[in-house]
C-alpha atoms as one frame of an Amber mdcrd trajectory, in Angstrom:
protein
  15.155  18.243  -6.931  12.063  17.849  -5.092   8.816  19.171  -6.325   5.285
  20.587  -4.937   3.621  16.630  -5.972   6.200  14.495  -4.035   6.097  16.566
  -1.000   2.315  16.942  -1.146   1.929  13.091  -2.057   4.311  12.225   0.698
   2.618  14.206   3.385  -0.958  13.004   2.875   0.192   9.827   2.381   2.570
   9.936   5.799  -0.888  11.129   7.626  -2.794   8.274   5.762  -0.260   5.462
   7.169   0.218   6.598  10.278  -4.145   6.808  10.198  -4.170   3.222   9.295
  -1.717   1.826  11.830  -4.088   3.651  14.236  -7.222   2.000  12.866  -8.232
   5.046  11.955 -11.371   5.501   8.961  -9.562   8.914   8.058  -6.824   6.999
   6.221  -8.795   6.464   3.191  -9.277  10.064   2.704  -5.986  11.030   2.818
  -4.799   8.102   0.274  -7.202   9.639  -2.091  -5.548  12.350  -2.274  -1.565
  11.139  -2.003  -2.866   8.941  -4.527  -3.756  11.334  -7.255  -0.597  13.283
  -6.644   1.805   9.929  -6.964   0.424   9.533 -10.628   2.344  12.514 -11.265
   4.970  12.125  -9.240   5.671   8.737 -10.502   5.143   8.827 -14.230   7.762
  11.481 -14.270   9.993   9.075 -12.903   9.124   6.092 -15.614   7.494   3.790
 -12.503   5.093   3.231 -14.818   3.924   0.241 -12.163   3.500   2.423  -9.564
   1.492   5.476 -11.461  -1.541   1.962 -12.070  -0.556   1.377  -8.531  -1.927
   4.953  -7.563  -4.882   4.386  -9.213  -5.712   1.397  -7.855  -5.070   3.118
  -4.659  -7.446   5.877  -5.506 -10.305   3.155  -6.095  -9.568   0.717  -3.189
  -9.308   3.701  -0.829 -12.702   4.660  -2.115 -14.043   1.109  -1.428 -12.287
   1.127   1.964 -14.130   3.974   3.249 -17.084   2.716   2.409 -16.271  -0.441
   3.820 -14.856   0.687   7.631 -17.655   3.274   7.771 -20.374   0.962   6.870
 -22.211  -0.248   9.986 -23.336  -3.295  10.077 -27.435  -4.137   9.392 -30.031
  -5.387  12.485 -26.611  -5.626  14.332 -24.962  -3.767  17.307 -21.339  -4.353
  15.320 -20.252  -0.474  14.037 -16.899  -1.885  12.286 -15.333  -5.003  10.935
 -13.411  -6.753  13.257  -9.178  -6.541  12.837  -8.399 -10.442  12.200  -5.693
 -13.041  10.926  -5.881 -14.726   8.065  -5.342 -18.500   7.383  -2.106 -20.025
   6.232  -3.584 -21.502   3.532  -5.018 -18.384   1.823  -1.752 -16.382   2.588
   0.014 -19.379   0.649  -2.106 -18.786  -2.621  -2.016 -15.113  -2.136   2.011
 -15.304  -2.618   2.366 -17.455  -4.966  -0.201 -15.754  -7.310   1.464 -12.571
  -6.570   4.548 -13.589  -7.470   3.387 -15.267 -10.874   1.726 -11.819 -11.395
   4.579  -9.871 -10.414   6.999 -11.527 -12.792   4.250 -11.413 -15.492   4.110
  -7.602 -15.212   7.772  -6.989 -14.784   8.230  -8.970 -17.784   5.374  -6.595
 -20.211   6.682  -3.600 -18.568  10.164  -4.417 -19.998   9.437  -5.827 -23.652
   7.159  -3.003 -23.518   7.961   0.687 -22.128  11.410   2.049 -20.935  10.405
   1.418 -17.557  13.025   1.609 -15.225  13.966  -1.635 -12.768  10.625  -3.523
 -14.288  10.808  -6.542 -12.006  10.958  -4.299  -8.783   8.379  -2.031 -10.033
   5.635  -4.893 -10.190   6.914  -6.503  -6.706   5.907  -3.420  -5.506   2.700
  -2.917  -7.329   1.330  -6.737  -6.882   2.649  -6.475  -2.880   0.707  -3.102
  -2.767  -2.486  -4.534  -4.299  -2.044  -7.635  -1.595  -1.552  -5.110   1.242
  -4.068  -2.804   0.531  -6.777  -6.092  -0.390  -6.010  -6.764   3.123  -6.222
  -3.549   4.967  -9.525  -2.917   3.704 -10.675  -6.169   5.284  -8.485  -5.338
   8.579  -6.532  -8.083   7.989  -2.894  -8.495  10.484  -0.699  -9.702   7.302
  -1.624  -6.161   5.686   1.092  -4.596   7.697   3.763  -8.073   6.377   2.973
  -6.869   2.738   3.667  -3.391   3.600   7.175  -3.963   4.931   7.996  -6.098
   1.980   7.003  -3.306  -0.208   8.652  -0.811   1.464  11.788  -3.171   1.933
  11.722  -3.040  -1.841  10.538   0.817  -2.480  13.308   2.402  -0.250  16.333
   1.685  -2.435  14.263   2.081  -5.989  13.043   5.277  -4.741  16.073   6.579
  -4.049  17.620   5.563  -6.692  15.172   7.292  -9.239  16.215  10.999  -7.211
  12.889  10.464  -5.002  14.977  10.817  -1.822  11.825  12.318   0.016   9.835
   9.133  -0.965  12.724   6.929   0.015  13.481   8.013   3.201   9.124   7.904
   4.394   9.145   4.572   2.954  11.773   4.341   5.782   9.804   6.159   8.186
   6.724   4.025   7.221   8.699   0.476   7.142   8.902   1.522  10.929   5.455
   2.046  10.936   4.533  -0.879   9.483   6.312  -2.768  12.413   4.912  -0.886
  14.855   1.256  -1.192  13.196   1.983  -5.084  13.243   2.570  -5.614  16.692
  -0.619  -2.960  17.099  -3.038  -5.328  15.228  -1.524  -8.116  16.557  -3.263
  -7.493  19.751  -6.486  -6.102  18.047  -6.996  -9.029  16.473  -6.241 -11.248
  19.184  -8.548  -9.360  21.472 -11.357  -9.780  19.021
């Protein structure tokens, strides 16, 4: 059965995708909010990964807003730039969120009664990725986001979340479309 949280939590955090794809500062508002209604939606589901996920949302959507309102000093630049980041960097940033990932799943299962452990932190550490990167208006934000949602779609629905699954759908659409969006931002730039 769906509840009041998930449908609440799914619609501000539909508006605060769909924001983002657009390059729009009014995402970070909206995540705030779907944020602190995933905690409960989640914990009643044992994701226990996803309820820190949500809070790290809530504080890195804070920092966001900050960041793409924030104009820059003695400068006529009002936002940061949307840019790619270097092959390199993307490298470490998998490979250490893959250790961590693993690492997690791994507590989360000696631990608590977590359900699906493993896929739980591959979709907290490539949330943490994405959203590191969408705050800097980074392109490979969006490549995180449709490997989490690749991931969240089937572990949603599995858990009776059917609402969540099928937005994850929507937004693994969005996340495509957002690509090929930035794509040409950053390219532009």
């Amino acid at each position: 059965m769906i509840g009041w949280a998930e449908v609440a939590a799914n619609a501000c955090n539909t508006g605060s995708i769909l924001l983002a794809g657009r390059n729009s500062v009014h995402t970070w508002w909206l995540g705030i909010l779907g944020g602190l209604l995933f905690v409960e939606v989640f914990a009643g589901a044992r994701l226990y990964a996803d309820v820190t996920l949500q809070v790290f949302f809530v504080v890195t959507s804070i920092v966001g807003w900050w960041r793409w309102r924030r104009r820059g000093e003695g400068t006529r630049q009002v936002e940061t730039p949307v840019r790619f980041t270097g092959a390199a960097v993307l490298a470490l940033l998998a490979a250490a969120g893959a250790l961590v990932a693993c690492g997690y799943g791994w507590l989360l299962h000696r631990f608590t009664n977590a359900y699906a452990p493993t896929l739980d932190s591959f979709v907290l550490v490539g949330s943490v990725l994405g959203q590191f990167l969408l705050v800097e208006r980074r392109v490979e934000s969006w490549w995180c986001w449709l490997l989490v949602n690749t991931i969240s779609v089937p572990l949603y629905a599995v858990r009776g979340l059917h609402l969540t699954a099928a937005l994850y759908l929507v937004f693994w659409v969005n996340a495509l479309v957002s690509l090929r969006r930035w794509r040409r931002l950053a390219a532009a730039a």
